[in-house]
C-alpha atoms as an extended CHARMM CRD file, in Angstrom:
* protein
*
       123  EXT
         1         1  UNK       CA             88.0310000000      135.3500000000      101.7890000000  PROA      1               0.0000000000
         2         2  UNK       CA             85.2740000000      135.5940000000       99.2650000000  PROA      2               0.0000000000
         3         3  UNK       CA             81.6130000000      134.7250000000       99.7630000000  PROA      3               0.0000000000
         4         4  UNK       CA             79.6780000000      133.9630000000       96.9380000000  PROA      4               0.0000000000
         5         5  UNK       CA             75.7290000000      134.3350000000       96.2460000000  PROA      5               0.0000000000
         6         6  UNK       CA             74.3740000000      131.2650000000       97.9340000000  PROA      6               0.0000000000
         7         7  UNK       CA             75.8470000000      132.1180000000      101.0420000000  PROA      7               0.0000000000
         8         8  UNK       CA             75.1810000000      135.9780000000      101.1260000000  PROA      8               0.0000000000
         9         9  UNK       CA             71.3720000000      134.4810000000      100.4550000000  PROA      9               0.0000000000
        10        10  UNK       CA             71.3240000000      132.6180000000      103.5230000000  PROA      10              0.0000000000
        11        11  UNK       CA             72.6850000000      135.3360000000      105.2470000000  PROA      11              0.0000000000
        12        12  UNK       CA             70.0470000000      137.9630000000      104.0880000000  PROA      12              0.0000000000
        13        13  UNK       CA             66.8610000000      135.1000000000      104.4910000000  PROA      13              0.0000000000
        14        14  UNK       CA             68.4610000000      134.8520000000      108.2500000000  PROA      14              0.0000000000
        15        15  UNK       CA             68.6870000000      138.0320000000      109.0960000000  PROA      15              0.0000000000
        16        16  UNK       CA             65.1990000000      138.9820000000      107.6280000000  PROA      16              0.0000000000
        17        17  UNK       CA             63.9600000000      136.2590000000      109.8040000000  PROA      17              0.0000000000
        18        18  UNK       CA             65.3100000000      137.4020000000      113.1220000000  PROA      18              0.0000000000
        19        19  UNK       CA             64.2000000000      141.2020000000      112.1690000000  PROA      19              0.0000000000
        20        20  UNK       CA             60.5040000000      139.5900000000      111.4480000000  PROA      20              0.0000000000
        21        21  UNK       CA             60.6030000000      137.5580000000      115.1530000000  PROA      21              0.0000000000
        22        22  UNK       CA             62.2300000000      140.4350000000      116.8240000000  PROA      22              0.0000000000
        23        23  UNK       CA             59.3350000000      142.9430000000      115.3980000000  PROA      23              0.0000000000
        24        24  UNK       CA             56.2530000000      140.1700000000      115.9990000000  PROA      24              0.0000000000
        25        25  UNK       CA             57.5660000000      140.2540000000      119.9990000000  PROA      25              0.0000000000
        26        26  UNK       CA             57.6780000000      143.9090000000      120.1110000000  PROA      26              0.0000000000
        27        27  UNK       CA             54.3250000000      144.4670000000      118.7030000000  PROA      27              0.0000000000
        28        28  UNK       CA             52.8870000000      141.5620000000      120.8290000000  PROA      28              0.0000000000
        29        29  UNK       CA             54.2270000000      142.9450000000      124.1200000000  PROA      29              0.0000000000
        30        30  UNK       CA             52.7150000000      146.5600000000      123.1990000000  PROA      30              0.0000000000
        31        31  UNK       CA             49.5810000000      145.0050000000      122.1120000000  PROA      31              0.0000000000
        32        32  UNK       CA             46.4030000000      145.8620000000      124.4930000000  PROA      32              0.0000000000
        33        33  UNK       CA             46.1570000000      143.6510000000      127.2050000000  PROA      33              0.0000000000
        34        34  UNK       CA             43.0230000000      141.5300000000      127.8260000000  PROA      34              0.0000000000
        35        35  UNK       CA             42.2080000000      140.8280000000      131.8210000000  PROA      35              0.0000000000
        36        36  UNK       CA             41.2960000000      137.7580000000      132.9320000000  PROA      36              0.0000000000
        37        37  UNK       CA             37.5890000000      136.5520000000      132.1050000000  PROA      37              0.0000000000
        38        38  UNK       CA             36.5080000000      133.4080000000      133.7990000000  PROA      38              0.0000000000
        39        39  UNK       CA             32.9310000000      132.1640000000      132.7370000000  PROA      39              0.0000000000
        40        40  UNK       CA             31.0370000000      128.9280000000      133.3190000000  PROA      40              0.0000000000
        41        41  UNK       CA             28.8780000000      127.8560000000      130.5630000000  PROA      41              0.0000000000
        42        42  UNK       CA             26.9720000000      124.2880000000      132.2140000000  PROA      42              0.0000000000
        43        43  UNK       CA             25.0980000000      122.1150000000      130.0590000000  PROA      43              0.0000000000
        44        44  UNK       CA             22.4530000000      120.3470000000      132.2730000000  PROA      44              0.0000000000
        45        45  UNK       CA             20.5080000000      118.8460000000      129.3030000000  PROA      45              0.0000000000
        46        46  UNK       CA             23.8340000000      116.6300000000      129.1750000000  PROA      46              0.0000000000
        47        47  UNK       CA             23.2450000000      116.0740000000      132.9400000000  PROA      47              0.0000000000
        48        48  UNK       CA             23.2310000000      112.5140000000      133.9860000000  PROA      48              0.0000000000
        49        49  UNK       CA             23.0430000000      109.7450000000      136.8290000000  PROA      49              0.0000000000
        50        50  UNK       CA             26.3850000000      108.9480000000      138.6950000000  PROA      50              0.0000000000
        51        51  UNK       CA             26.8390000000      106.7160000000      141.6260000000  PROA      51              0.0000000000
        52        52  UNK       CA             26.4800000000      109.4440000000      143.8350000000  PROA      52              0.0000000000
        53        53  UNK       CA             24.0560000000      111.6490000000      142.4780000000  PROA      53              0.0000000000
        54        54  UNK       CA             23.7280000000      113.7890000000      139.7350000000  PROA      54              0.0000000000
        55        55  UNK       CA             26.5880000000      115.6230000000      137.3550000000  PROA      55              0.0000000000
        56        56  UNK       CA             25.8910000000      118.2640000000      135.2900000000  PROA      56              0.0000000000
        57        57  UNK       CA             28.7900000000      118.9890000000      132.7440000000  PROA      57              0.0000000000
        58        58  UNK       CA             30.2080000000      122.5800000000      131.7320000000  PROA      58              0.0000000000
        59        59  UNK       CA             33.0730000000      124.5650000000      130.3940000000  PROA      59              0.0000000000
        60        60  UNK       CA             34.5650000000      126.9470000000      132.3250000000  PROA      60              0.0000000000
        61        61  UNK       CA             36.5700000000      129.7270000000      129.8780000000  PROA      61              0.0000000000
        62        62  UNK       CA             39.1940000000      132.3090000000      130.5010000000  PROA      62              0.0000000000
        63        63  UNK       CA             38.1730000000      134.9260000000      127.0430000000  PROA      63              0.0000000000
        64        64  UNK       CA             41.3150000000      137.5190000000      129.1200000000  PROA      64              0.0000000000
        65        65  UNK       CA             44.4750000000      137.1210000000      127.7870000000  PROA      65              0.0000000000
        66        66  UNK       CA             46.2190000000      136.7960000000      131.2430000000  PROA      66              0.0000000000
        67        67  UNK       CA             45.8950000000      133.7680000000      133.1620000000  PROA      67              0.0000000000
        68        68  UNK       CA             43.9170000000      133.1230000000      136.4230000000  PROA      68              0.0000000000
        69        69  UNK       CA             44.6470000000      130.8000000000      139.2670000000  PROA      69              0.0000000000
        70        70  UNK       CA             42.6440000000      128.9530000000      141.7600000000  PROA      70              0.0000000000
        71        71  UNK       CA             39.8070000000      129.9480000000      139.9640000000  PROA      71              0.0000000000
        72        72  UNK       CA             36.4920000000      128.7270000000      142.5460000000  PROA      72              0.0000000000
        73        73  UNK       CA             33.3140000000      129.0620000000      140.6310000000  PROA      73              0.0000000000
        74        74  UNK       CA             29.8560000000      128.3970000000      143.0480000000  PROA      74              0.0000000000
        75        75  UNK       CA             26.8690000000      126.4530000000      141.2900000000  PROA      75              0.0000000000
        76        76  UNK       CA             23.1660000000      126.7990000000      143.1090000000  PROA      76              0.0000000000
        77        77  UNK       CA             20.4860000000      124.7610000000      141.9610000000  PROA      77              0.0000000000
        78        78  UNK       CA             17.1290000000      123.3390000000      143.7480000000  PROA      78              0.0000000000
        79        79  UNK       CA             17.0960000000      119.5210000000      144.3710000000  PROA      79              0.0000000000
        80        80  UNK       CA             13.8620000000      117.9190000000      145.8890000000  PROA      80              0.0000000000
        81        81  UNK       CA             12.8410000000      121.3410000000      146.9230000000  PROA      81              0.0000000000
        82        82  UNK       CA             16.0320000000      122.7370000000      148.8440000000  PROA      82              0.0000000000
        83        83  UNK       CA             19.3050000000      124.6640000000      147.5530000000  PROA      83              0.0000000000
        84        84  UNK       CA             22.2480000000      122.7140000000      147.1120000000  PROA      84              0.0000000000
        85        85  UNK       CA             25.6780000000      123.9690000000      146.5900000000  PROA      85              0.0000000000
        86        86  UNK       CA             28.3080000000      122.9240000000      144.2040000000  PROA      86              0.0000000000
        87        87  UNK       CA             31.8280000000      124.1190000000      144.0510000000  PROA      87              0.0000000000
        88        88  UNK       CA             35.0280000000      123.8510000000      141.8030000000  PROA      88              0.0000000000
        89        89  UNK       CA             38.0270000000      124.8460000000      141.7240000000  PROA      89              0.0000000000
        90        90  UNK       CA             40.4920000000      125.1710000000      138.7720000000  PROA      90              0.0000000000
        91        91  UNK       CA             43.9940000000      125.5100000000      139.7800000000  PROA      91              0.0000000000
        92        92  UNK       CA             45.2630000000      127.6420000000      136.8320000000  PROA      92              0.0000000000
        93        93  UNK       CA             43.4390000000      128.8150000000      133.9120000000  PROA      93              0.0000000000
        94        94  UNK       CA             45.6150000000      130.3070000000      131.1200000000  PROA      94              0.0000000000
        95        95  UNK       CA             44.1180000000      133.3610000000      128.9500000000  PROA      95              0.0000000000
        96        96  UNK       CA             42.2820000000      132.2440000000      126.2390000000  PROA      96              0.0000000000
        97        97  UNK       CA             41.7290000000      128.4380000000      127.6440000000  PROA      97              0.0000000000
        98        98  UNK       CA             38.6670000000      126.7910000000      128.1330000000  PROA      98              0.0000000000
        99        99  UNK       CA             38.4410000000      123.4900000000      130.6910000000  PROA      99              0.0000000000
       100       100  UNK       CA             35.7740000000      120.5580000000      130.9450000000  PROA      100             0.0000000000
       101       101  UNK       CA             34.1850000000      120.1430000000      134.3340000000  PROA      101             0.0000000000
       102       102  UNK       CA             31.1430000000      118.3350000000      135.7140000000  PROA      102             0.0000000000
       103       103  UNK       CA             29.3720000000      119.5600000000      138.9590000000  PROA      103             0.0000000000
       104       104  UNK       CA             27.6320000000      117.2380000000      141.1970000000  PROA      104             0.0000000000
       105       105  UNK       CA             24.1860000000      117.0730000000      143.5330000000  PROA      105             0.0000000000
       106       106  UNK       CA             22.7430000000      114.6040000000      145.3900000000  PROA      106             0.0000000000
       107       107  UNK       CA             20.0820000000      114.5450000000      142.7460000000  PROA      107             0.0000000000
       108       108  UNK       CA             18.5090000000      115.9520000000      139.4380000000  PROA      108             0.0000000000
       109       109  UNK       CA             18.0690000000      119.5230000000      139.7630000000  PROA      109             0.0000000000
       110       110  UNK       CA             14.4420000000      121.4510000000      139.3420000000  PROA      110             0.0000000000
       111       111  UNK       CA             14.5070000000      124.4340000000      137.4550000000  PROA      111             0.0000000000
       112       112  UNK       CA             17.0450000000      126.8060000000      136.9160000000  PROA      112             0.0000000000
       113       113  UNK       CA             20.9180000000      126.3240000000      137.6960000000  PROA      113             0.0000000000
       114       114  UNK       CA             22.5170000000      129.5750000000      138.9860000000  PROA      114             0.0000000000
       115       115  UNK       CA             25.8840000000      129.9070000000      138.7280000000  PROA      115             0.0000000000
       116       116  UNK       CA             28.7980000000      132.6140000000      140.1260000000  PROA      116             0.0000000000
       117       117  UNK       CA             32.3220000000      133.7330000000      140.2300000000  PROA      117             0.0000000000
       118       118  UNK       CA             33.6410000000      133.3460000000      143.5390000000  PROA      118             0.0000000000
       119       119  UNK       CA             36.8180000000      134.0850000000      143.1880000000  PROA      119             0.0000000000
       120       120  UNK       CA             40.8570000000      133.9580000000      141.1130000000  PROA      120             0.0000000000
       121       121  UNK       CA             43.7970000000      135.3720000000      141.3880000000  PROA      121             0.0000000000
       122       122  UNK       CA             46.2010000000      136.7510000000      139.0420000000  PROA      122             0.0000000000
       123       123  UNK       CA             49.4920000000      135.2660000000      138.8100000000  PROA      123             0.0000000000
């Protein structure tokens, strides 16, 4: 049985193909891993009244390249002259994702918003 060019084309473009895939996964499973980075970056000149106080809007990232789960970020701020907590929690954060959220208080807060990790874990 006899081939002729067009064929033994495809065959070569094919096979070049599934050497280039085969090499791009090698190289990206040996590449240098990136843990996972949760930050919160709020926005409270975006703040605003709701129906039941006061949401301030933000963006919580993941810069790692692995992903993070139940990611709980804490958010302290003063309102009418005593701390109030916020919370949130993300249930899963892939690496290199980024995620709206909005914290609420009872009320605009005065001054500076202080905000920390509390906790993830690493699927």
């Amino acid at each position: 049985m006899r081939h002729n060019a067009l064929e033994w084309a495809a065959l070569t473009v094919s096979a070049l193909a599934i050497g280039l895939v085969a090499i791009l996964l090698m190289l990206e499973g040996l590449g240098a891993t990136v843990p996972t980075d949760p930050a919160l970056a709020l926005r409270p000149e975006e703040g605003r009244a709701i129906a039941l106080g006061w949401s301030i809007p933000g963006t919580l990232t993941n810069a790692g390249r692995d992903a993070a789960e139940d990611v709980v970020v804490e958010v302290k701020a003063m309102v009418d002259g005593e701390e109030e907590t916020s919370e949130i929690e993300i249930p899963f954060l892939p690496g290199g994702s980024s995620v709206d959220v909005e914290l609420g208080f009872s009320d605009r807060p005065e001054g500076a918003i202080q905000s920390r990790l509390v906790g993830y874990s690493v699927p």
